[in-house]
ZADO-1210 file (C-alpha; in nm, 4 decimals, padded with zeros to 6 digits):
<atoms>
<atom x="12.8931" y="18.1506" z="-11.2148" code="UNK" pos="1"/>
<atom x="12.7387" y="18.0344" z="-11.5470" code="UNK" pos="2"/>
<atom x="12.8530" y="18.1986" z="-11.8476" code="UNK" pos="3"/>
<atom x="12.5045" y="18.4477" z="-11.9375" code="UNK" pos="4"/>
<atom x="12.5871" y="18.3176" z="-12.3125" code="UNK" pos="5"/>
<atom x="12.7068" y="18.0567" z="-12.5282" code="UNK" pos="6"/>
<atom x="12.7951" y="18.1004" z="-12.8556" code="UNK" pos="7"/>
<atom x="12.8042" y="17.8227" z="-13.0998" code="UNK" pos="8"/>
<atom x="12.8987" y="17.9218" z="-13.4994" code="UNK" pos="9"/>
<atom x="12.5901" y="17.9909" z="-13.6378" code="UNK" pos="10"/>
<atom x="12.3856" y="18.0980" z="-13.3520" code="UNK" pos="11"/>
<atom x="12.3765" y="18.2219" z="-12.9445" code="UNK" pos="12"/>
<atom x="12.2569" y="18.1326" z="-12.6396" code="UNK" pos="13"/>
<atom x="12.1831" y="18.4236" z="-12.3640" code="UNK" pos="14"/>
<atom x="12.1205" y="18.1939" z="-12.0961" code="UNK" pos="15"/>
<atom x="12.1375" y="18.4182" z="-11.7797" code="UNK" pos="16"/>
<atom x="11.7349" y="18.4661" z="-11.6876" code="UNK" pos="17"/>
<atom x="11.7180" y="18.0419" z="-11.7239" code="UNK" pos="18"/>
<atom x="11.7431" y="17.8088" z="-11.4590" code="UNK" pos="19"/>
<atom x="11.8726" y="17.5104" z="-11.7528" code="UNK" pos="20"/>
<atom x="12.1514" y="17.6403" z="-11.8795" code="UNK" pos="21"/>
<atom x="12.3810" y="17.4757" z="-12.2021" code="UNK" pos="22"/>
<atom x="12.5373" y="17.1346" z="-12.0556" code="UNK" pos="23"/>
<atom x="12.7703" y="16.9298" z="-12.2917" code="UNK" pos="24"/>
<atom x="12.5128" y="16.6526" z="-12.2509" code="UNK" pos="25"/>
<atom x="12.2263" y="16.9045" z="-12.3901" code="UNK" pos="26"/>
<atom x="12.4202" y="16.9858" z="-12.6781" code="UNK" pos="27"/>
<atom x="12.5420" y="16.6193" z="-12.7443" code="UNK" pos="28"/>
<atom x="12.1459" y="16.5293" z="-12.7368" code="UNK" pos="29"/>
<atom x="12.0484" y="16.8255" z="-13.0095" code="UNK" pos="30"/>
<atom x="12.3167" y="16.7022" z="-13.1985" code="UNK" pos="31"/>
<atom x="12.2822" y="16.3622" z="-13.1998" code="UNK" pos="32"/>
<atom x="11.9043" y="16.4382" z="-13.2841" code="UNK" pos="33"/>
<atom x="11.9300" y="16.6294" z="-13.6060" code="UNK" pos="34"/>
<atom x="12.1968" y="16.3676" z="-13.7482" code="UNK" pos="35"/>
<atom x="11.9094" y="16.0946" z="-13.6462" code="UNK" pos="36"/>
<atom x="11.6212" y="16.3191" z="-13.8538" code="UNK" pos="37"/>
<atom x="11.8818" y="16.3975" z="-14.1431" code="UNK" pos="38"/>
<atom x="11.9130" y="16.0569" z="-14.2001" code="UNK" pos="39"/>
<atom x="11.5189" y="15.9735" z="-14.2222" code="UNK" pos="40"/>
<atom x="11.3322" y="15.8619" z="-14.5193" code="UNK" pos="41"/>
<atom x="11.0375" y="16.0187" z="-14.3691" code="UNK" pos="42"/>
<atom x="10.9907" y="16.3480" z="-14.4698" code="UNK" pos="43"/>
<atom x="10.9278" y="16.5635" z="-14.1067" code="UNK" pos="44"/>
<atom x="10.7162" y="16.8767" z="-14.0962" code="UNK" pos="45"/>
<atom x="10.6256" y="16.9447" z="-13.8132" code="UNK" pos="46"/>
<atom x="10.8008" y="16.9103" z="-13.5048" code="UNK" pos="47"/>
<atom x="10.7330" y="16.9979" z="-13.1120" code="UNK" pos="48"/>
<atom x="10.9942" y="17.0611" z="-12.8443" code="UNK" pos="49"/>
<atom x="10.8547" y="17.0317" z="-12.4638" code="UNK" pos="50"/>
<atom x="11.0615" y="17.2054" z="-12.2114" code="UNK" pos="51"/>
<atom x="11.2538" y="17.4405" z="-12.4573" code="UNK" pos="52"/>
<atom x="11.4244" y="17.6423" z="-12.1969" code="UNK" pos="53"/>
<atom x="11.6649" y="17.8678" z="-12.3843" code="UNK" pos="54"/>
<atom x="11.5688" y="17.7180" z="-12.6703" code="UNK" pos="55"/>
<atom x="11.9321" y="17.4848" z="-12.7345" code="UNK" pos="56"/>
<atom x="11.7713" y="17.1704" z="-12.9016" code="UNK" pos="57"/>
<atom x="11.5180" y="17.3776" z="-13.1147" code="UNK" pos="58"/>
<atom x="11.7999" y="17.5762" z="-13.2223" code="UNK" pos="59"/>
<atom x="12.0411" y="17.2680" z="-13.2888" code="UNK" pos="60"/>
<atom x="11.7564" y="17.1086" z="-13.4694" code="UNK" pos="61"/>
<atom x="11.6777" y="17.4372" z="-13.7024" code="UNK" pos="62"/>
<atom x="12.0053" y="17.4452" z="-13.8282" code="UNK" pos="63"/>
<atom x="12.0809" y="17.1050" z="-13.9861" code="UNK" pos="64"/>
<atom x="11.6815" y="17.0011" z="-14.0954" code="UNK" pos="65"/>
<atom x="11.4026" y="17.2092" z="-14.2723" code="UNK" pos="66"/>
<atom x="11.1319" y="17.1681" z="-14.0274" code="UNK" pos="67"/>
<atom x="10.8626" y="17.3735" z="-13.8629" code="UNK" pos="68"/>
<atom x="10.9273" y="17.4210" z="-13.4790" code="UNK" pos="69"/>
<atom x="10.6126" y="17.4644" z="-13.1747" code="UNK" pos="70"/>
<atom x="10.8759" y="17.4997" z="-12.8436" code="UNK" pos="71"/>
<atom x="10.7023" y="17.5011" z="-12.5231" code="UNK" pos="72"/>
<atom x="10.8156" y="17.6447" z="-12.2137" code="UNK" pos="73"/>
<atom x="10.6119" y="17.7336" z="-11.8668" code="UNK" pos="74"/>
<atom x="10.8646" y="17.9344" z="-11.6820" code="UNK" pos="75"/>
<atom x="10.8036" y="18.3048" z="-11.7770" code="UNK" pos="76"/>
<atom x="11.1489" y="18.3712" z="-11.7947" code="UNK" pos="77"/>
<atom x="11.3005" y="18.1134" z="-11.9845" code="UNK" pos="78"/>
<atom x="11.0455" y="18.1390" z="-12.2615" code="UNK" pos="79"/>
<atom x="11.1688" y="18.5291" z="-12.2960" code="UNK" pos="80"/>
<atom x="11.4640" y="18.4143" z="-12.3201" code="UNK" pos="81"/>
<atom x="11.4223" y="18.1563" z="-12.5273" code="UNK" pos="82"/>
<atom x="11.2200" y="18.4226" z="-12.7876" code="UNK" pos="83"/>
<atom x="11.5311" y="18.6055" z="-12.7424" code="UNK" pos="84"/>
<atom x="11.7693" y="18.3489" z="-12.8919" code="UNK" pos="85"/>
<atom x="11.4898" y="18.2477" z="-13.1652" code="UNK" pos="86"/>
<atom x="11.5036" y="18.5424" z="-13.2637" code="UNK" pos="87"/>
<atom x="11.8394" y="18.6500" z="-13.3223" code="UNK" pos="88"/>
<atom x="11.8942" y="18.3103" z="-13.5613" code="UNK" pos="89"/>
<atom x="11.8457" y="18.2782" z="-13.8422" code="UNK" pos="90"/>
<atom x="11.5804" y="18.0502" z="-13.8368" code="UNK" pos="91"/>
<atom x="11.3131" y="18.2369" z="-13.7017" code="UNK" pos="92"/>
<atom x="11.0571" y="18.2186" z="-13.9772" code="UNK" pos="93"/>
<atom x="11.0103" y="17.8879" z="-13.9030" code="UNK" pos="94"/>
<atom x="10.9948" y="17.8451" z="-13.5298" code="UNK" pos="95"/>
<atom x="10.7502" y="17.9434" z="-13.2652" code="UNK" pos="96"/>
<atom x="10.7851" y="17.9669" z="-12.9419" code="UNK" pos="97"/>
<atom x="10.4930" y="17.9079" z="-12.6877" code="UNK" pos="98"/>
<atom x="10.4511" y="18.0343" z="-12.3320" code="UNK" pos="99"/>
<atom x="10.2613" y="17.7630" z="-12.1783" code="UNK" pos="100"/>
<atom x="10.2083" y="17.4646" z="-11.9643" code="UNK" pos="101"/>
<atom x="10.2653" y="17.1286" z="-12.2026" code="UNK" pos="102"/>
<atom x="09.9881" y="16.9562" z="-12.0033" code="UNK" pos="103"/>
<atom x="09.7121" y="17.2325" z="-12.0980" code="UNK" pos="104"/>
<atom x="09.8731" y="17.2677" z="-12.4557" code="UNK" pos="105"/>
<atom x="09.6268" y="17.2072" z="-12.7159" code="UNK" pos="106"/>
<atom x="09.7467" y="17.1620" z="-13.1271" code="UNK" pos="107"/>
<atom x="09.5771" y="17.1322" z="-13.4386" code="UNK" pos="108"/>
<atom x="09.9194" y="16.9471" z="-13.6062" code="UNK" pos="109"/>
<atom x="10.0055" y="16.5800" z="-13.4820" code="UNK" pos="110"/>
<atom x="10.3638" y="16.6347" z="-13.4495" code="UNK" pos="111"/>
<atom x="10.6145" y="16.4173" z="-13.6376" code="UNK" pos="112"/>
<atom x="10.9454" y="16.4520" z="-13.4162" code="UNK" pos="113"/>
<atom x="10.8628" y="16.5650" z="-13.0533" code="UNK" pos="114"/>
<atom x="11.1953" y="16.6091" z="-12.8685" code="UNK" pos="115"/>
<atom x="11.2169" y="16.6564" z="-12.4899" code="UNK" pos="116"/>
<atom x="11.5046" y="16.6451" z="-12.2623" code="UNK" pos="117"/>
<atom x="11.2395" y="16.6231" z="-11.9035" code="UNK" pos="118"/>
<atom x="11.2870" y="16.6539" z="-11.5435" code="UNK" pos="119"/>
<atom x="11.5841" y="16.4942" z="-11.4000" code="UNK" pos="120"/>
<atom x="11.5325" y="16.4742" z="-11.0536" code="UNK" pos="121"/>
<atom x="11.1868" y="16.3900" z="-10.9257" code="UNK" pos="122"/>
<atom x="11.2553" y="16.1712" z="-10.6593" code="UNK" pos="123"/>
<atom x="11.5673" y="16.3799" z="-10.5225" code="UNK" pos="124"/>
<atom x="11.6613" y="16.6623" z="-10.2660" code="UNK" pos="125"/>
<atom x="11.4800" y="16.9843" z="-10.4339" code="UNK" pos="126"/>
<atom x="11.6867" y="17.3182" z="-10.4751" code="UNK" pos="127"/>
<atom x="11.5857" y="17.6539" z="-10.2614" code="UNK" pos="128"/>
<atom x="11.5991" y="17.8061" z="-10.6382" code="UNK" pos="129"/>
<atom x="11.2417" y="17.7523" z="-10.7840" code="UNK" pos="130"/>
<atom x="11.3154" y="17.7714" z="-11.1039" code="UNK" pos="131"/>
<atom x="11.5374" y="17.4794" z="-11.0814" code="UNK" pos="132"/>
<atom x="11.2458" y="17.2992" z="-10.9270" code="UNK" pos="133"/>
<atom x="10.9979" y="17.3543" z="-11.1745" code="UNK" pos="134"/>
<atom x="11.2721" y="17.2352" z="-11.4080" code="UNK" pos="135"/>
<atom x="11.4228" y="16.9501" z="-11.2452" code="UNK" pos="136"/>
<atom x="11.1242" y="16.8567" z="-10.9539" code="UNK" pos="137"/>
<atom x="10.7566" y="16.7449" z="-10.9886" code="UNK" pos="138"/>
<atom x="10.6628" y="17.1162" z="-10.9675" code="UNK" pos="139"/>
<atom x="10.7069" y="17.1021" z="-11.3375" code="UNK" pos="140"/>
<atom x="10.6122" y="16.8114" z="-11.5489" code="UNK" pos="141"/>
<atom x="10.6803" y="16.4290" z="-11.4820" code="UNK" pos="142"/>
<atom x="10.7720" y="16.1706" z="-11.6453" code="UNK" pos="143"/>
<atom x="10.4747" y="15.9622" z="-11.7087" code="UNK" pos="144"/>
<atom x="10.2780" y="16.2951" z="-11.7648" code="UNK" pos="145"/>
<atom x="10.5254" y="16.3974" z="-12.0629" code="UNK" pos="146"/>
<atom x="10.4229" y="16.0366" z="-12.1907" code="UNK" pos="147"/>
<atom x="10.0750" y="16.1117" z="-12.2417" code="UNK" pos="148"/>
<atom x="10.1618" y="16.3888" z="-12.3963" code="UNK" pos="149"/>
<atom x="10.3688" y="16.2284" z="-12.6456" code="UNK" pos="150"/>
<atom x="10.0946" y="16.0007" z="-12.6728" code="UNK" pos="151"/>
<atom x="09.8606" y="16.2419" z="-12.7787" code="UNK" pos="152"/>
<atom x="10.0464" y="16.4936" z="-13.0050" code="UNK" pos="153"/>
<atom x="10.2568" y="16.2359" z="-13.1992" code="UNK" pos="154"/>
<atom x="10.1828" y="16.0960" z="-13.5601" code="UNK" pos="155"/>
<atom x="10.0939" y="15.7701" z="-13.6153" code="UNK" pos="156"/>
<atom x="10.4565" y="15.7134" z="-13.7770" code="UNK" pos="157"/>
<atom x="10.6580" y="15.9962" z="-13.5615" code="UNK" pos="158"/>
<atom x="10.9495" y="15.9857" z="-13.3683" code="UNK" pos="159"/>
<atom x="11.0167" y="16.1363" z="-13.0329" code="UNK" pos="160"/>
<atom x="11.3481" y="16.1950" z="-12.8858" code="UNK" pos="161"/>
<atom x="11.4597" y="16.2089" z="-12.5241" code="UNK" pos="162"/>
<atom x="11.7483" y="16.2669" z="-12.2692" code="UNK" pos="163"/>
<atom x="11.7328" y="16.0762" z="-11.9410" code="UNK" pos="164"/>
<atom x="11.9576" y="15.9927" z="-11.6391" code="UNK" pos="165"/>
<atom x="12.0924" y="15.6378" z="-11.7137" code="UNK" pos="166"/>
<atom x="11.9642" y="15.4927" z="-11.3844" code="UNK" pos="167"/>
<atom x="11.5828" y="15.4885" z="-11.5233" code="UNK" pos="168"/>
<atom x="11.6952" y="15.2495" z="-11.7615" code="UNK" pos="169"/>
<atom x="11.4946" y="14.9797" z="-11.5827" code="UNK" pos="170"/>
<atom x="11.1212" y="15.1055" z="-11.5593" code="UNK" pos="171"/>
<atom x="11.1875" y="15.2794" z="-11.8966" code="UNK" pos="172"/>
<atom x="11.0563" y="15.0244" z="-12.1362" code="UNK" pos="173"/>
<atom x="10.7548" y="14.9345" z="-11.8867" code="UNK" pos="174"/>
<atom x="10.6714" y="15.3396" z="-11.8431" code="UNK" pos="175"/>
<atom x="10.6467" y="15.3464" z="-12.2515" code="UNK" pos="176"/>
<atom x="10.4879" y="15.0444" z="-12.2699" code="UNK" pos="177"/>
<atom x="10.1862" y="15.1981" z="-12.0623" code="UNK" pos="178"/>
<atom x="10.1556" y="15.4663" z="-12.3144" code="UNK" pos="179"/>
<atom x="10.1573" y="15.2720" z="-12.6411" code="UNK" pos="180"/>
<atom x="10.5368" y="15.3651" z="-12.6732" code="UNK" pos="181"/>
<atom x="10.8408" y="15.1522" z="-12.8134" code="UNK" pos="182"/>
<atom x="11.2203" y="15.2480" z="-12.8173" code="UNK" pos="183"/>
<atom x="11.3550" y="15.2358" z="-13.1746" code="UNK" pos="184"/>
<atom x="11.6992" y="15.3265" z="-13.0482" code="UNK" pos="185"/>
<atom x="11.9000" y="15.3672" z="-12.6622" code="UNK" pos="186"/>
<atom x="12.2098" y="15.5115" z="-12.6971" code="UNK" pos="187"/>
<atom x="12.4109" y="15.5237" z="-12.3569" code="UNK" pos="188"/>
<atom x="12.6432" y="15.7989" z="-12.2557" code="UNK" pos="189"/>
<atom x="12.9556" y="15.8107" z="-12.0658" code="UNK" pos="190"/>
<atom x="13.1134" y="16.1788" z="-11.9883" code="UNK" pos="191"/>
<atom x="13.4688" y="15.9159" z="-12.1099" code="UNK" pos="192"/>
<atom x="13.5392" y="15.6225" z="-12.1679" code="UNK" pos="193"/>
<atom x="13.6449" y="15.5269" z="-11.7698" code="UNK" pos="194"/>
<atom x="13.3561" y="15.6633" z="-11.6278" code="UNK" pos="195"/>
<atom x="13.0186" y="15.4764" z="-11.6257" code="UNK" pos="196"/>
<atom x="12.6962" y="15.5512" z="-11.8369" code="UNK" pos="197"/>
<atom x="12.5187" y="15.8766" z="-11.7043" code="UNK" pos="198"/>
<atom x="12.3042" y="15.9538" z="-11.9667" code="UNK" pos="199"/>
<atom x="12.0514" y="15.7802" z="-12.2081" code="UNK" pos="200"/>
<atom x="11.9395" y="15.9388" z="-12.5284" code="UNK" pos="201"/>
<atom x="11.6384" y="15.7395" z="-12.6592" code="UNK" pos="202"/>
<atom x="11.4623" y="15.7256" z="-13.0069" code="UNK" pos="203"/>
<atom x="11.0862" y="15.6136" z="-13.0281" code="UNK" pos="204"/>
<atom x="10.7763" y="15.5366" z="-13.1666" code="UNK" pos="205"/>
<atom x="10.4117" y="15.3942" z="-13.1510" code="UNK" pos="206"/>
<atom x="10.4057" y="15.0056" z="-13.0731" code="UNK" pos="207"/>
<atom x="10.2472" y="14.9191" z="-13.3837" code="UNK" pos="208"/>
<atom x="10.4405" y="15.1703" z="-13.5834" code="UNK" pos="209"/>
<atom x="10.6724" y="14.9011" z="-13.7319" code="UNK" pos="210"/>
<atom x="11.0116" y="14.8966" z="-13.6919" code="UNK" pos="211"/>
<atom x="11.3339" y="14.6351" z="-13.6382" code="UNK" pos="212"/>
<atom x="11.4686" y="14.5190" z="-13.3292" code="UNK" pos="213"/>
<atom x="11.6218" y="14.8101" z="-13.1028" code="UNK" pos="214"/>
<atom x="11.9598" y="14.9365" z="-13.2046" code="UNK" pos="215"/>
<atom x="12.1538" y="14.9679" z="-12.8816" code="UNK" pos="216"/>
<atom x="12.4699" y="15.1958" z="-12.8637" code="UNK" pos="217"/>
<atom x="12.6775" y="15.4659" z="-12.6970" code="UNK" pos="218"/>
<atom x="12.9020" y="15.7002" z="-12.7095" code="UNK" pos="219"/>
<atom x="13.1651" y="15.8497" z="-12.4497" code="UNK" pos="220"/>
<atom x="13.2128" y="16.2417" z="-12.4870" code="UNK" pos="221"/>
<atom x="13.5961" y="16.2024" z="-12.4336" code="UNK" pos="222"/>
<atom x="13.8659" y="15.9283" z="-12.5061" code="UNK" pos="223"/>
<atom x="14.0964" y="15.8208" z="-12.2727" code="UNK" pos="224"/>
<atom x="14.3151" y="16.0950" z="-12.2916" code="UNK" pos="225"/>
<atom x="14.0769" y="16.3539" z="-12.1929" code="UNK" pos="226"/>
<atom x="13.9793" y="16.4509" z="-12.5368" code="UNK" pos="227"/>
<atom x="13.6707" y="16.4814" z="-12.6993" code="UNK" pos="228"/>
<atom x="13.5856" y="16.1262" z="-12.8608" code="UNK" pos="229"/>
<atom x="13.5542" y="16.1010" z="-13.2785" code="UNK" pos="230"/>
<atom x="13.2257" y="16.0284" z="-13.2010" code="UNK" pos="231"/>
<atom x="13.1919" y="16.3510" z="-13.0188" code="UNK" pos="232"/>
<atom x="13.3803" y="16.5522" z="-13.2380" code="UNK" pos="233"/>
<atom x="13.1914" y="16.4417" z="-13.5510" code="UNK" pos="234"/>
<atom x="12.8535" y="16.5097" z="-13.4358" code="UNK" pos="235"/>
<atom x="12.8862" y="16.8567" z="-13.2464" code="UNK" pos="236"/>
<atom x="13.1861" y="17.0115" z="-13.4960" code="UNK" pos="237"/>
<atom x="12.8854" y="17.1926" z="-13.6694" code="UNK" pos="238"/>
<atom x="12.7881" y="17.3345" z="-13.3561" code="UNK" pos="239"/>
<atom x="13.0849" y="17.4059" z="-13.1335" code="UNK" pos="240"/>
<atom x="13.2837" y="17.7099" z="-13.2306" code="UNK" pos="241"/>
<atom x="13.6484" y="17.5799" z="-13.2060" code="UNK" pos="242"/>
<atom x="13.5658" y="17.2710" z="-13.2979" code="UNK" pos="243"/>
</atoms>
């Protein structure tokens, strides 16, 4: 059974009445996020997270940028929980959380980081738990649905960040092309260095937003001796407790 919390060093997860719980991949994602913002010339504001669940990458994000949070979650439960968490930071001033469905979800800010990490498993066997359908399934959101989302709610220069299963890396470009959408960056994860990619963490933005070519990369969450990778270690030791 799932631990009901996870406690990083500057805040908690209670994770027991959501059907996502923390995943080293999640946390990899939030972390590999903020370093991207911190190192922006842009100046963000304003930022939207779709799918918040407990509230991880909203969290993650809070702690290492100065940026106003709108995190969206449909499953009653989840966004409690995720309130919960909020909460109990110490970044709560500055985030809200929002109990609704992302495609209804209406905003008076253009966003300038959106950050997802979407259903996994819309073409796959579905669960008998259905929270874990709305979650993972096309009870909850798809893929090219979260696109026209993005499409509507970004700024003309934003960024959007999100986690998908490696074996969508073909129809990616073509499903972002469809909704005005570029990748900026694709980094590929491996859970270590003997295993193949799993995971794809991908940076965005508009088309015509102007950018170079796409910076291609990745990053294996343990070395060959069953440790966590540099890599690893340098982006979630400001997370991870006994790191």
């Amino acid at each position: 059974m799932a631990n009901p919390w996870f406690q990083f060093k500057q805040f908690t997860i209670q994770q027991d009445r959501s059907a996502m719980k923390v995943t080293t991949d999640g946390c990899l994602f939030g972390a590999w996020i903020a370093e991207n913002i911190k190192k922006q010339t842009l100046q963000y504001y304003h930022c939207l997270d779709i799918g918040t669940g407990t509230g991880l990458l909203t969290l993650m994000l809070a702690q290492e940028n100065e940026i106003a949070i709108d995190a969206i979650e449909i499953d009653k439960d989840a966004f409690e929980q995720a309130v919960e968490n909020v909460t109990a930071s110490p970044w709560s001033g500055r985030i809200q959380v929002v109990h609704a469905d992302a495609r209804e979800f209406e905003s008076e800010n253009q966003y300038d980081v959106i950050i997802s990490n979407p259903p996994f498993y819309e073409r796959e066997l579905k669960s008998d738990d259905a929270k874990k359908n709305i979650a993972h399934h096309n009870e909850g959101l798809l893929f090219p649905e979260l696109l026209s989302i993005i499409k509507k709610l970004l700024s003309p220069a934003g960024t959007f960040y999100l986690l998908l299963p490696y074996k969508r890396n073909n129809e990616i470009k073509a499903l972002l092309s469809e909704y005005d959408l570029a990748i900026q960056q694709m980094t590929f994860v491996r859970q270590s260095v003997a295993h193949d990619y799993f995971r794809i963490m991908l940076a965005g933005k508009f088309k015509n937003a102007g950018f170079a070519e796409t910076v291609i990369d990745e990053i294996a969450i343990k070395d060959n001796e069953d440790n966590y990778s540099e890599v690893f270690l340098s982006l979630l030791k400001k997370y991870y407790l006994h790191l």
